[in-house]
C-alpha positions in Angstrom: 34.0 -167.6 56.4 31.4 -168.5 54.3 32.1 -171.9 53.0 32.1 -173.3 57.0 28.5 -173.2 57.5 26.9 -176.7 56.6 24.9 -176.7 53.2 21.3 -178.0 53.4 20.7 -181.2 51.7 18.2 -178.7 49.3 19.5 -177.9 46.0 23.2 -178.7 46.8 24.7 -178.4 43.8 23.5 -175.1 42.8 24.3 -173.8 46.6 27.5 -175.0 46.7 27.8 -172.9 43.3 26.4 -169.7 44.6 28.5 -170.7 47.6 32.3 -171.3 46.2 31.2 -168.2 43.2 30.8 -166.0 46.5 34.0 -166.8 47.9 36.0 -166.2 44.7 34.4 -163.1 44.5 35.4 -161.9 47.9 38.5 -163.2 48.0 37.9 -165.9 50.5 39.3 -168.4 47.5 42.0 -165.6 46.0 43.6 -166.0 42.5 45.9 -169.0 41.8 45.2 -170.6 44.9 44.9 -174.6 44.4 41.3 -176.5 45.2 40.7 -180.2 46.4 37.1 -181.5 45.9 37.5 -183.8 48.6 39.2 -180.9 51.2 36.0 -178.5 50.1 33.3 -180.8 50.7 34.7 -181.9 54.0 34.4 -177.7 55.1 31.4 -178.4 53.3 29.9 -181.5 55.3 28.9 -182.8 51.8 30.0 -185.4 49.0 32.5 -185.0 46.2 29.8 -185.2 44.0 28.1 -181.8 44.2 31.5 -180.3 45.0 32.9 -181.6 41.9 29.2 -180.6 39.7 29.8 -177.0 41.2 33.5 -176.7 40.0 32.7 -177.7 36.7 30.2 -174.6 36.4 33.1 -172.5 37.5 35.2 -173.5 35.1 32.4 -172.7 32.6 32.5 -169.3 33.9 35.9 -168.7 34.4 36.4 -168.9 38.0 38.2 -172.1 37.9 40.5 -174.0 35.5 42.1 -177.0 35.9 45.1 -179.2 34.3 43.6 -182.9 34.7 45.9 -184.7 36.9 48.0 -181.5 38.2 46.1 -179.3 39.3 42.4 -177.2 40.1 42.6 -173.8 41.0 41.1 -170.2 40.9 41.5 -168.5 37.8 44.3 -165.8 37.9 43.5 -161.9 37.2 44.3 -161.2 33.9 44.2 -157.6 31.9 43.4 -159.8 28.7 40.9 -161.9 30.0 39.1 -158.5 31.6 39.2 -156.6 28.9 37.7 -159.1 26.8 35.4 -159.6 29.4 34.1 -156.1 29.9 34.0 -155.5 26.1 31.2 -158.4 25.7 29.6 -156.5 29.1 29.9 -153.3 27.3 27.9 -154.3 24.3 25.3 -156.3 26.2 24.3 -153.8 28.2 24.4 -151.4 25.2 21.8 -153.7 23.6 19.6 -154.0 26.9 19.0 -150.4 27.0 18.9 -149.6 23.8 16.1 -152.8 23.7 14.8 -151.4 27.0 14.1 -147.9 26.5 11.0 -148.0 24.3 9.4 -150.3 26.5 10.7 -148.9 30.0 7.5 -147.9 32.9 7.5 -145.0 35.6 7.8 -148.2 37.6 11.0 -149.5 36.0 12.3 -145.9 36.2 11.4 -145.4 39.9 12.6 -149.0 41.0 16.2 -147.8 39.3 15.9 -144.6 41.1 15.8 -146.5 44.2 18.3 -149.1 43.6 21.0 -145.6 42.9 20.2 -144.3 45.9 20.6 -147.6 48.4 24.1 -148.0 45.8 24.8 -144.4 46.7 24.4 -145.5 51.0 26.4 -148.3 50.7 29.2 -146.2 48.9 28.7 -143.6 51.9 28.9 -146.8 54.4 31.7 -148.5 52.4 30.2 -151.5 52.3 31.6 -153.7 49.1 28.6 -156.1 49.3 25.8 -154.2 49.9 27.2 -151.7 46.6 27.6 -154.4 43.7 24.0 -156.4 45.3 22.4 -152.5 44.2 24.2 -151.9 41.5 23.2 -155.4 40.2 19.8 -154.8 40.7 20.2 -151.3 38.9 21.4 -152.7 35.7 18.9 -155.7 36.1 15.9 -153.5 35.5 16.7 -152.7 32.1 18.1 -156.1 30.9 14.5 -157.4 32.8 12.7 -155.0 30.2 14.8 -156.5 27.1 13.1 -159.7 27.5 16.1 -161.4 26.0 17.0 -164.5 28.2 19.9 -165.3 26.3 21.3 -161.6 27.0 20.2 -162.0 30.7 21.9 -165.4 31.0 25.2 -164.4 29.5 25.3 -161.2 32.1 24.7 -163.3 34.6 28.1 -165.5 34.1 30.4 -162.6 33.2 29.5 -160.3 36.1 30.9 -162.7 38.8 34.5 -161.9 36.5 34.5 -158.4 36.8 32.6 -158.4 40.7 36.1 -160.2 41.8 38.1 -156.8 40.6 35.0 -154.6 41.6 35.2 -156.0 45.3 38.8 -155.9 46.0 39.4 -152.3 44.9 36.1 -150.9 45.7 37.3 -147.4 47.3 39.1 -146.9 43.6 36.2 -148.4 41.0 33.4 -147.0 43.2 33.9 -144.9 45.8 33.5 -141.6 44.5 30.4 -139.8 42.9 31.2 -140.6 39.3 28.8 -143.9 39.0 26.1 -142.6 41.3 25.7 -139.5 38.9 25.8 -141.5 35.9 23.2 -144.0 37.3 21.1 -140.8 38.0 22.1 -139.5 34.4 21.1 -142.8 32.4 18.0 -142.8 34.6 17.0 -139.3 33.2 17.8 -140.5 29.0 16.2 -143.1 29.6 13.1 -141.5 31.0 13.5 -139.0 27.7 13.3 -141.9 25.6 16.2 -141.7 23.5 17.2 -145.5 23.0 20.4 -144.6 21.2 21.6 -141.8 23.6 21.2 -144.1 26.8 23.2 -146.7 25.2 26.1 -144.8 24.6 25.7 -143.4 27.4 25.7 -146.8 29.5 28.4 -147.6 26.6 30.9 -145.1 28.0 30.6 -145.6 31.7 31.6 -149.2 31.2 34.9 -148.1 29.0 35.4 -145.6 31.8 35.6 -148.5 34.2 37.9 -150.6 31.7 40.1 -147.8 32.0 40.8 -147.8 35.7 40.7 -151.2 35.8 43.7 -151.2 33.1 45.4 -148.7 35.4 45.2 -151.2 38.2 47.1 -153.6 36.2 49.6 -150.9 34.9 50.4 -150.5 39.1 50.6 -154.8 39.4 47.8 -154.2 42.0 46.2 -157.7 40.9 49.8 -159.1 40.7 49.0 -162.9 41.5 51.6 -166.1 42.1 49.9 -168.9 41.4 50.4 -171.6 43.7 
C-alpha cells in the first residue's frame, strides 16, 4: 500500500497530498471510512503537521470532510455531488476545446494521437492506472492550448472526484471501444478546425459518461456505510 513507504523530508506537505489523494482514488482510503492525523502520520513516519496541512486541501477538494470534534473521514459517493461535479467538467472542457481549436499544432494533434493509443493498450491490458494517467494527458493537451490557468486549476481539483468512480468500475466506464473512438473522433474535428463542433462533441461524451455513472447508482453499486 502506498501510504507505508516513508515520505522524504522534500516537499512534505504537497507529497503527503498527492499521497492520501492517490489512495482515495484507488480505494486504499474507501468512502466513509474515519481518518486520525496522528494514526496517518505515524504510517507516514512524519508530524501531524503536514498530515493535518494535506487534509485540509482534501477537504477543499472534496475528498475529505470532517465534523470538528466527531469526526474526519473520506467523502461518501454521492449521485448529487457527481452530477454536479461532471456538469462543471462538462462545460470546462467544452470551453478548453472550443478555446483550443483555433490555436491547436500538428504537434498538439499528434501528442493526443499518441496519448489514445497508450489509453487504448492500457484498456486492452486492463490496467485502471495506466488508462486515467493517458487519458489525463489526452484531455491535458487541449486545456494546455487554452492558456487559461484558472480553467486548468479548477480541472485539476475535480478530476480526482470523478477518477475515484472512474477506477473502481473501470471495465464498465472504459473498457469498451466507445472512448477510444471518440478520442480518435475529437482528434479528427479538431484537426478540421471546427471550434464549435469539437466542443459538443467533447460535450456529449462527458453526458454519456454521466449517464452510466447514474446507472451505477440506480444498481447501489457505490452503496457506502459510513463508519
Amino acid at each position: 500500500m502506498s501510504l507505508d513507504r516513508p515520505v522524504s523530508r522534500r516537499l512534505l506537505s504537497d507529497e503527503v497530498f498527492h499521497r492520501l489523494r492517490d489512495s482515495i482514488v484507488r480505494g486504499e482510503l474507501p468512502p466513509g471510512e474515519k481518518v486520525r492525523d496522528g494514526e496517518l502520520a505515524e504510517r507516514l513516519g512524519l508530524s501531524r503537521t503536514p498530515v493535518r496541512e494535506a487534509l485540509a486541501r482534501l477537504a477543499d477538494i472534496g475528498l475529505v470532510e470532517s465534523k470538528p470534534g466527531v469526526y474526519t473521514r473520506i467523502t461518501t459517493l454521492n449521485r448529487r455531488d457527481v452530477e454536479k461535479t461532471l456538469a462543471v467538467l462538462r462545460s470546462l472542457d467544452q470551453l478548453a476545446i472550443e478555446t483550443a481549436v483555433p490555436v491547436m499544432t500538428e504537434r498538439d494533434l499528434r501528442q493526443m494521437r499518441e496519448a489514445n493509443r497508450a489509453f487504448e493498450r492500457a484498456v486492452a491490458a486492463n490496467d485502471t492506472a495506466a488508462a486515467l494517467a493517458a487519458d489525463d494527458r489526452f484531455h491535458a493537451i487541449p486545456i494546455a492550448a487554452a492558456d487559461n490557468p484558472v480553467l486548468s486549476r479548477i480541472v485539476e481539483q475535480l478530476h480526482p472526484q470523478i477518477h475515484r468512480i472512474l477506477y473502481r468500475k473501470f471495465s464498465t466506464l472504459l473498457g469498451g471501444r466507445n472512448t477510444i473512438e471518440h478520442h480518435d473522433e475529437l482528434i479528427d474535428v479538431c484537426a478540421g478546425g471546427d471550434a464549435r463542433a469539437a466542443g459538443e462533441l467533447s460535450g456529449h461524451h462527458w453526458s454519456e459518461l454521466g449517464g452510466h455513472i447514474n446507472q451505477l447508482f440506480d444498481t447501489n453499486q457505490f452503496a457506502e456505510t459510513a463508519t
